[in-house]
C-alpha positions as CSV (number, residue, x, y, z in Angstrom):
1,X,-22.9,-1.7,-11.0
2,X,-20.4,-2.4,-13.8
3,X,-17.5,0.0,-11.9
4,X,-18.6,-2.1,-8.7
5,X,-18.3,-5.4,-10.3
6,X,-15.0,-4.8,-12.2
7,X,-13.1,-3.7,-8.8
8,X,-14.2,-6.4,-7.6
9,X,-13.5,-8.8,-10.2
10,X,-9.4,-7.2,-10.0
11,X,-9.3,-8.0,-6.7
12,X,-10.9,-11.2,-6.4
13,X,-9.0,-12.7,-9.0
14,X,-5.7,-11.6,-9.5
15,X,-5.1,-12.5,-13.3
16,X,-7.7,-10.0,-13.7
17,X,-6.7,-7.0,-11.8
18,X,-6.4,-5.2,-15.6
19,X,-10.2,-4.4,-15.5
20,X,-9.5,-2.0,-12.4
21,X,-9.3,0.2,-15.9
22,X,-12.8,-0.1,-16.6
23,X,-13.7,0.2,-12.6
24,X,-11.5,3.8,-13.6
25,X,-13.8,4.4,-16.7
26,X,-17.1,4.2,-15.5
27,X,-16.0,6.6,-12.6
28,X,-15.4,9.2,-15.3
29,X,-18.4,8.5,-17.0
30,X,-20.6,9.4,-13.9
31,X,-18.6,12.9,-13.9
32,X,-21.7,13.9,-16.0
33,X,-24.8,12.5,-14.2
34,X,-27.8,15.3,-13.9
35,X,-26.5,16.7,-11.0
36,X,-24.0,17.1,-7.6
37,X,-26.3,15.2,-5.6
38,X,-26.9,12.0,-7.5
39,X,-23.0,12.6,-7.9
40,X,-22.4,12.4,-4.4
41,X,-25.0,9.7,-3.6
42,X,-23.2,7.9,-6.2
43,X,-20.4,7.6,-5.4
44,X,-21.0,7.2,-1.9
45,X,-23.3,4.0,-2.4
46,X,-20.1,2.7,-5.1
47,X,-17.7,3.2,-2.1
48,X,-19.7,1.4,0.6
49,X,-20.4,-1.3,-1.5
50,X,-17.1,-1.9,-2.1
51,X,-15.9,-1.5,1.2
52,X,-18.8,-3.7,2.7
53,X,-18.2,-6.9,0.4
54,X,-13.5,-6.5,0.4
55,X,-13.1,-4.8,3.7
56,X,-15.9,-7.7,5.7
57,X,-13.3,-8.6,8.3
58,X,-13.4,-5.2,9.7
59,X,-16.3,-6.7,11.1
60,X,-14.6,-9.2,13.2
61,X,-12.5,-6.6,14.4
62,X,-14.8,-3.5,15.0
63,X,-18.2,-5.1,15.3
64,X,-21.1,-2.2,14.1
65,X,-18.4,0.4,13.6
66,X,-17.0,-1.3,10.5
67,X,-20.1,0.0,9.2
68,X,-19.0,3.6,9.9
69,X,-15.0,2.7,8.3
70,X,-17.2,1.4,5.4
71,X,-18.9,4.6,5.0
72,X,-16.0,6.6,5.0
73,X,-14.2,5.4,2.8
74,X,-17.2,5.5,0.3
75,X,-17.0,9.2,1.3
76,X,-14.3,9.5,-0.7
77,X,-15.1,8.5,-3.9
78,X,-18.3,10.4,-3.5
79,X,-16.3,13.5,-2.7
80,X,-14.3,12.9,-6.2
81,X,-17.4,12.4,-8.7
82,X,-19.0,15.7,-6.7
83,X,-15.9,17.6,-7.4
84,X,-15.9,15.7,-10.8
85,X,-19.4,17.2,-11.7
86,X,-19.0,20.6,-10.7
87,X,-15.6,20.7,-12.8
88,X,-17.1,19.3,-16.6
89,X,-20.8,21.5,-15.4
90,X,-18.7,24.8,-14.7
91,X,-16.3,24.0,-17.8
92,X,-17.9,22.4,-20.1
93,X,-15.3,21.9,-22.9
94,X,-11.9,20.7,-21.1
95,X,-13.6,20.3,-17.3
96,X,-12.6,17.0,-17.8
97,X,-9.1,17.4,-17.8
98,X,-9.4,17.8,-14.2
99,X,-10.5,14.7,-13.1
100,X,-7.7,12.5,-13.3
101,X,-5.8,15.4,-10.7
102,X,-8.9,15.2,-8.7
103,X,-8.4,11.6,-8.3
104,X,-4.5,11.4,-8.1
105,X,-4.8,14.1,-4.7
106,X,-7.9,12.9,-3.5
107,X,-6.4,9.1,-3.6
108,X,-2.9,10.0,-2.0
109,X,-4.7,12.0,0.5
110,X,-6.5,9.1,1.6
111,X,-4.2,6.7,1.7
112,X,-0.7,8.6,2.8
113,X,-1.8,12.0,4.6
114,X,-4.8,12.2,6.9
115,X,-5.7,10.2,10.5
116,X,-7.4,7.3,9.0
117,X,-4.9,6.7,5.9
118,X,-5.3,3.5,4.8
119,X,-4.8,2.3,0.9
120,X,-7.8,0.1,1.0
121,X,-8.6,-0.8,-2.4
122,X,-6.9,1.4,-4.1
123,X,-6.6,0.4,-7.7
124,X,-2.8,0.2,-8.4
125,X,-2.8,-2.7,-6.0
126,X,-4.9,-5.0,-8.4
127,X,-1.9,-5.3,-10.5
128,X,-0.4,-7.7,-8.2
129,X,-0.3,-10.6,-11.1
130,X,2.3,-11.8,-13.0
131,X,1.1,-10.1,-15.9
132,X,-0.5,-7.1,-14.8
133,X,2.8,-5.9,-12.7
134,X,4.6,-4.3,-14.8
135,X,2.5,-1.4,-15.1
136,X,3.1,-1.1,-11.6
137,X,5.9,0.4,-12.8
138,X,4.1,3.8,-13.2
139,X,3.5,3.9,-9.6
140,X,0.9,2.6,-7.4
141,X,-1.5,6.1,-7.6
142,X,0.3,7.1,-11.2
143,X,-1.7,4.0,-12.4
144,X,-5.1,5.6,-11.7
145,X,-3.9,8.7,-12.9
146,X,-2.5,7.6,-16.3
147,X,-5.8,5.4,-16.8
148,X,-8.1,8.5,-16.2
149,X,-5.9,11.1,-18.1
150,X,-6.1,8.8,-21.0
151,X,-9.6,8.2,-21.1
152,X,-10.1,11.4,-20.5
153,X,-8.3,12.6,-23.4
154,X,-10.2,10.3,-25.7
155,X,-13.1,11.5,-24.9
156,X,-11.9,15.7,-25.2
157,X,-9.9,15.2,-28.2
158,X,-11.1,12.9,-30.5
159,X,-8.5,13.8,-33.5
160,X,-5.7,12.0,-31.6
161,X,-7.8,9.3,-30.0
162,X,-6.5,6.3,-32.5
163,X,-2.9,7.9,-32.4
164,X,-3.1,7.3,-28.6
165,X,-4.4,4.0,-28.9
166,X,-1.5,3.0,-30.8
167,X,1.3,4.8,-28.8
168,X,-0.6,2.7,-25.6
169,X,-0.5,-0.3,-27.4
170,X,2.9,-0.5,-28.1
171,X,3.7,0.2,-24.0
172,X,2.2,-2.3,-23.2
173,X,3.9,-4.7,-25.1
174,X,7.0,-4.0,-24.3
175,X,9.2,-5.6,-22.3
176,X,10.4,-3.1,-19.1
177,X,13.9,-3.8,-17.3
178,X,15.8,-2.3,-15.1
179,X,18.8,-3.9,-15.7
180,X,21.0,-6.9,-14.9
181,X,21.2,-7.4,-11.1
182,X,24.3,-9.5,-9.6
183,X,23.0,-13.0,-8.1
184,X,24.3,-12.3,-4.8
185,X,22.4,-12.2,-1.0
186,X,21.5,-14.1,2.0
187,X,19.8,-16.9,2.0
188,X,16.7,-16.4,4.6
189,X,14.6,-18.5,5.8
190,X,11.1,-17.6,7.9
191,X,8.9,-18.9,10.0
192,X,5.3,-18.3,10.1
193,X,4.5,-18.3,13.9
194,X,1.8,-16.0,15.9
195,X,1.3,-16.7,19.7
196,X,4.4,-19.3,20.1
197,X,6.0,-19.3,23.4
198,X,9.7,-18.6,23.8
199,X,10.6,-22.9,23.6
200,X,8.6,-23.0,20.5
201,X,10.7,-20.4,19.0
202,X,13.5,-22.3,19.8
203,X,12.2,-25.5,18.8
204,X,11.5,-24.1,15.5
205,X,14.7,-22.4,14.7
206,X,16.9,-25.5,15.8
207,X,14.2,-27.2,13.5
208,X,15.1,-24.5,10.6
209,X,18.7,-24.5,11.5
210,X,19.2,-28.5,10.8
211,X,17.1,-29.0,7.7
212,X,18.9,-26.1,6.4
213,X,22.2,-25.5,7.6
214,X,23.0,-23.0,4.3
215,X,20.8,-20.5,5.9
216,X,22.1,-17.2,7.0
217,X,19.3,-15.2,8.1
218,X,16.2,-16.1,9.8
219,X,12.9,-14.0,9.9
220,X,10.2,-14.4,12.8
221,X,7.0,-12.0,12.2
222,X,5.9,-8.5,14.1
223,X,5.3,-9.1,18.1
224,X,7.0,-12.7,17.8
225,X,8.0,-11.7,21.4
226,X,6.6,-9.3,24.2
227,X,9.6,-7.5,24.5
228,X,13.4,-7.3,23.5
229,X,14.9,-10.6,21.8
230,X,15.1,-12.8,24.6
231,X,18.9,-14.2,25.6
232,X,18.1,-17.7,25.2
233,X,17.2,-17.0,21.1
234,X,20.3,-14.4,21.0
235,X,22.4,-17.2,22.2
236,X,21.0,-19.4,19.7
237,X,22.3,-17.3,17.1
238,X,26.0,-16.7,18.6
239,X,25.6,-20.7,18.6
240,X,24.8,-21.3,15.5
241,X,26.1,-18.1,13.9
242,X,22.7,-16.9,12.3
243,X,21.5,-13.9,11.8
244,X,17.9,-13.2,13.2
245,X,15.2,-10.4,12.4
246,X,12.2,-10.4,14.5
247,X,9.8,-8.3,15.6
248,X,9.2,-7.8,19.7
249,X,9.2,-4.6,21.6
250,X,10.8,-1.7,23.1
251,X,9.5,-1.2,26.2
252,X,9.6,2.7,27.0
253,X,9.8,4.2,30.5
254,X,6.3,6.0,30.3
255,X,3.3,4.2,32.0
256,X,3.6,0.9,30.0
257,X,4.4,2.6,26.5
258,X,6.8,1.2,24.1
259,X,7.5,1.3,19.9
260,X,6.7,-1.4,17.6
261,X,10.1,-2.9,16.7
262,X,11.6,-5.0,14.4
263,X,15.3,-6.0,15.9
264,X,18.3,-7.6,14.2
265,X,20.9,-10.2,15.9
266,X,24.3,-10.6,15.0
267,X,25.9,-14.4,14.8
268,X,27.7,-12.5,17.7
269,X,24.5,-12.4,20.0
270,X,24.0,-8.9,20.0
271,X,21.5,-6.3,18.4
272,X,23.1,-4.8,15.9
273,X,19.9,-2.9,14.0
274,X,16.5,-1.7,15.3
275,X,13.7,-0.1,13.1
276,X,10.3,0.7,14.9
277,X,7.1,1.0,13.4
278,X,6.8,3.8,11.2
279,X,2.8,3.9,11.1
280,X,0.9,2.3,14.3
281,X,-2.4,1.2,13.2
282,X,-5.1,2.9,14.2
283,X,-7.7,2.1,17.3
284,X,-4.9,-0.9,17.9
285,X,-2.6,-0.8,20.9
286,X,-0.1,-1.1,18.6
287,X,2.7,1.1,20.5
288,X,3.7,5.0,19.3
289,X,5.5,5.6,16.1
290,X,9.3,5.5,15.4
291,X,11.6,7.8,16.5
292,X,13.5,7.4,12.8
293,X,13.6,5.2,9.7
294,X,17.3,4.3,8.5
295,X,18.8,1.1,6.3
296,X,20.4,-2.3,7.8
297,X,23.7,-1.8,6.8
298,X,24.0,-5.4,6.5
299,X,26.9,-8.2,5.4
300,X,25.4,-8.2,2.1
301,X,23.8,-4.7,1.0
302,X,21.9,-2.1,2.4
303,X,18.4,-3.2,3.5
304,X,15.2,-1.7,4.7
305,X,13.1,-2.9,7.0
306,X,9.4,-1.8,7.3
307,X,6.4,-3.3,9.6
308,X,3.3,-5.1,8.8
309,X,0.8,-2.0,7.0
310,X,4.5,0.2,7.2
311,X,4.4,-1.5,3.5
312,X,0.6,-0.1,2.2
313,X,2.4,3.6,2.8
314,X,4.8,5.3,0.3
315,X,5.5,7.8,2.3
316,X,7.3,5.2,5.0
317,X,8.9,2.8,1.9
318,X,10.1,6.2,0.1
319,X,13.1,6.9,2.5
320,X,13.8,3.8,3.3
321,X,14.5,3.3,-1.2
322,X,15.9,6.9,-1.2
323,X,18.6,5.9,1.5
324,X,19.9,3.2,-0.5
325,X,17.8,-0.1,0.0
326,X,18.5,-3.1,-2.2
327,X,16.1,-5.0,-0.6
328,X,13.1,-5.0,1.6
329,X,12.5,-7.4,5.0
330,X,8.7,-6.9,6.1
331,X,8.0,-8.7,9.3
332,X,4.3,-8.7,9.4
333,X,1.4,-9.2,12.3
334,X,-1.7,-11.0,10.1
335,X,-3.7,-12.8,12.4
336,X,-5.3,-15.7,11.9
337,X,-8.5,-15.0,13.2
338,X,-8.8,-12.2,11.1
339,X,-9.6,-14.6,8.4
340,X,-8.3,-15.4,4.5
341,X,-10.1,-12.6,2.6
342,X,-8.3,-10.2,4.6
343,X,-4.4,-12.3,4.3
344,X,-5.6,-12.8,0.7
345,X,-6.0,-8.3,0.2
346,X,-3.2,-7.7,2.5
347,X,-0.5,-10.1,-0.2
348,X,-1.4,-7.9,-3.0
349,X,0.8,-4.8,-1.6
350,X,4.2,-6.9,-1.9
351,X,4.5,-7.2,-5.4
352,X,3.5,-4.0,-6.5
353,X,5.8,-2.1,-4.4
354,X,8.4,-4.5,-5.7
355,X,8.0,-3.5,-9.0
356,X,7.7,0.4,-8.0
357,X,10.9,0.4,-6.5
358,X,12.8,-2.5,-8.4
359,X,14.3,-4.6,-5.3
360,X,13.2,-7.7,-4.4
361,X,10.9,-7.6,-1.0
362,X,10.8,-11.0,1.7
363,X,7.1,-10.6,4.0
364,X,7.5,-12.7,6.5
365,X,3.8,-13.1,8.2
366,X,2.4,-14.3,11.2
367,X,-0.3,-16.6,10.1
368,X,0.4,-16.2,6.1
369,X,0.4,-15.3,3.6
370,X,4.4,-14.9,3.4
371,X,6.0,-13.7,-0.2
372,X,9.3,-13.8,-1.1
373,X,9.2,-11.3,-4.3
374,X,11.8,-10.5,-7.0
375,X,12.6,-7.0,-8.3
376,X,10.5,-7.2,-11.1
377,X,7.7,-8.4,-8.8
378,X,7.2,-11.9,-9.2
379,X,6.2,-14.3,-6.4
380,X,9.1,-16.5,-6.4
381,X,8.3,-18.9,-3.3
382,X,5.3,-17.9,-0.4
383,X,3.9,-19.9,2.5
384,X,0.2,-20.2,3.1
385,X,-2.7,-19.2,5.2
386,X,-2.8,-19.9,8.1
387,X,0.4,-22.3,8.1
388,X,1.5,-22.2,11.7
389,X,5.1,-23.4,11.3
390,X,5.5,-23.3,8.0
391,X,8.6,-22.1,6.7
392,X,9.5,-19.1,3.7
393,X,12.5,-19.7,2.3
394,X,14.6,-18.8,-0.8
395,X,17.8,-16.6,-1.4
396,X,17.6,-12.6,-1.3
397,X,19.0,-10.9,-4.1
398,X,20.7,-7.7,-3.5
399,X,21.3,-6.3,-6.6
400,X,21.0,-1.9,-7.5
401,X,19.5,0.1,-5.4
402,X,15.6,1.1,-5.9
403,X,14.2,4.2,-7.8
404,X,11.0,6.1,-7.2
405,X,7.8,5.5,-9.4
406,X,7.1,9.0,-11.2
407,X,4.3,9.1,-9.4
408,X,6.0,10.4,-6.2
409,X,6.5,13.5,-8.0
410,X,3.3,14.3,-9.3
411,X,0.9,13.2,-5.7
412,X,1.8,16.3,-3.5
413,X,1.3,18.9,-6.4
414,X,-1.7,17.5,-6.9
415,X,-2.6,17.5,-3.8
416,X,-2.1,21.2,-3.6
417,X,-4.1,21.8,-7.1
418,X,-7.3,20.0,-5.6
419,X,-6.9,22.1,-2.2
420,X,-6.7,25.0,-4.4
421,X,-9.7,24.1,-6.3
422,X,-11.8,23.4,-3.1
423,X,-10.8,27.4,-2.0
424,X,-12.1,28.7,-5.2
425,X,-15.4,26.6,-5.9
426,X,-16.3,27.8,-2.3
427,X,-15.3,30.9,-3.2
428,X,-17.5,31.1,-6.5
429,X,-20.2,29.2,-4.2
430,X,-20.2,32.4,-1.5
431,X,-20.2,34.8,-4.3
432,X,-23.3,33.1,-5.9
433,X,-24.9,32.7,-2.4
434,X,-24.1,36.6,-1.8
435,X,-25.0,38.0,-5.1
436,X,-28.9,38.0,-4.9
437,X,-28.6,39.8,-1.6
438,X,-26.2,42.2,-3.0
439,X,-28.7,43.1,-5.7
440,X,-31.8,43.2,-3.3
441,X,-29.3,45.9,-1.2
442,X,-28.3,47.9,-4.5
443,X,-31.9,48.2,-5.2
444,X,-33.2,49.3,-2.0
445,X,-30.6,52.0,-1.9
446,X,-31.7,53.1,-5.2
């Protein structure tokens, strides 16, 4: 109850999102319940719980199969206390250390790597606060790993516990920078709009353009229009000498199939950029997946652009930062009917991955809730939910280009380790299963 309450406590109230650590605790304390069963059932009741009460507007969207999504994801954290129980029962004395690699590849397995990848919950993105985010800094799943090796290594080796404590303490007060960043980019302005027809785009940037005739770029959401960026809007840029991002469609010559796409239009009229959705979410008619993922060269830096849940994925941001970005544009499909709890979950992502990667991100969202985030991942202006019309504006820093959390490094070898550890607990499991029947043979022969 107390790991259930405090996950829910980080993500329900963001100046909170700290006690994710104890939600990270009590998991590890349950690594030594009586046995693998009451391990699994565990965890399995901790996930669906969890799942049920955050993840409710699956409902909306699924009907009685959210029940099923619910239950798989508590699948997972069952699947990590089993493995966590056989691991300290089998080695008794430093078991333990394998927990917090357990939970690193069992975590980036189920949020970047398998069909229904999805980083639901995962506890990296509680640190979405102010005061919380720099520890964001270790990476979104090197958070949970850091957490659990420590604990972990207070409770194995108690002669360096208070040494540990002190070293952790002093982190944490610290002050982390990356570095000055020149003051320069465009100044963007978007416009929360889901379902507008073609005039009302129009009417709304001629609205934007007026009341703020400094702007450079403006930003419309994911599937602002059923197709390519219609001429009348392109021509509204060449008129007014904007630059547009938007997301639409292009339409493919297969049956009716077509990519996800975000487009960019020159002050010239013309699209000069195209990214497609890297991800397409699943059981949505939400296109097929990009051919490629490359950076807007653009007037002012290099920028990536991602879609909607393109953002929850590292393995789709990564490239995009490892190719240069200074910045990141996020046109983003959140409907309103979906509901606020589900707006409220998807705004934590932003900031985090802001402060992973150290450039400034602008989410631009259909119904809100739209962020404008710094590099050090502060919420520096937003729109609301739902907010039809309302604008997001502020100016887009371009400053170094983004690094990679360590974290990156360490998910795919553990990944690995934990596959490797499933081969040889089944193998140890066959032997065991085979060794009675090996002794009834030797005896029968005798």
């Amino acid at each position: 109850m107390i790991a259930v309450a405090a996950i829910c406590l980080a993500y329900e109230y963001e100046a909170v999102g700290g006690v994710s650590v104890i939600y990270l605790a009590c998991l590890s304390r349950l690594a030594w319940v009586k046995s693998t069963r009451l391990a699994f059932y565990l965890g399995l009741a901790i996930g669906f719980t969890l799942a049920s009460i955050h993840l409710q507007f699956m409902r909306g969207l699924f009907g009685p199969a959210a029940v099923g999504l619910w239950a798989i994801f508590g699948i997972w954290i069952a699947l990590f206390l089993l493995l966590a129980r056989i691991v300290v029962g089998r080695w008794r004395r430093y078991g333990a250390l394998w927990l917090p690699i357990i939970w690193l590849g069992l975590e980036y397995f189920r949020s970047e790597l398998y069909y229904l990848r999805f980083a639901w919950l995962t506890p990296g993105f509680a640190l979405s606060h102010p005061d919380w985010v720099k520890f964001a800094a270790l990476g979104t799943y090197g958070f949970s790993f850091a957490v659990l090796s420590l604990v972990v290594i207070l409770e194995t080796f108690e002669r360096v516990r208070f040494s540990i404590i002190a070293v952790c303490l002093i982190l944490a007060l610290v002050p982390v920078s990356r570095g000055s960043r020149p003051a320069d980019g465009p100044f963007v302005v978007g416009i929360q709009l889901e379902g507008a027809s073609e005039h009302e785009v129009l009417e709304s940037l001629e609205r934007a353009g007026h009341e703020r005739p400094d702007l450079d770029l403006v930003v419309l959401s994911e599937y602002a229009f059923e197709a390519e960026i219609p001429i009348s809007v392109r021509n509204w840029c060449s008129e007014h000498q904007k630059y547009l991002v938007a997301g639409g469609k292009e339409l493919l010559d297969k049956g009716g199939q077509f990519i996800d796409t975000v487009f960019v239009v020159s002050p010239g009229g013309e699209v000069v950029f195209q990214q497609g959705k890297a991800v397409p979410v699943q059981f949505f008619n939400d296109g097929l997946p990009a051919r490629e993922q490359r950076v807007w060269e653009s007037p002012w830096g290099k920028i990536g652009i991602a879609i909607c849940y393109d953002l929850s994925y590292s393995r789709v941001i990564d490239p995009l930062v490892e190719s240069g970005a200074q910045a990141l544009i996020i046109p983003t499909m959140d409907a309103e009917d979906w509901g606020e709890p589900e707006h409220r979950l998807h705004s934590r992502i932003a900031p985090v991955r802001a402060r992973e990667y150290g450039i400034p991100i602008f989410r631009l969202a259909s119904s809100g809730i739209s962020q404008l985030v710094d590099s050090r991942g502060r919420v520096v202006a937003s729109a609301p939910f739902p907010g039809q019309g309302q604008r997001l504006e502020g100016r887009l820093i371009l400053g170094k280009t983004g690094k990679l959390p360590i974290d990156r490094y360490l998910a795919i070898p553990a990944v690995v380790a934990v596959g490797g550890l499933l081969v040889y607990l089944a193998y140890c499991r066959v032997r065991e299963l085979v060794a009675p029947w090996r002794r009834t043979k030797n005896r029968g022969c005798a």
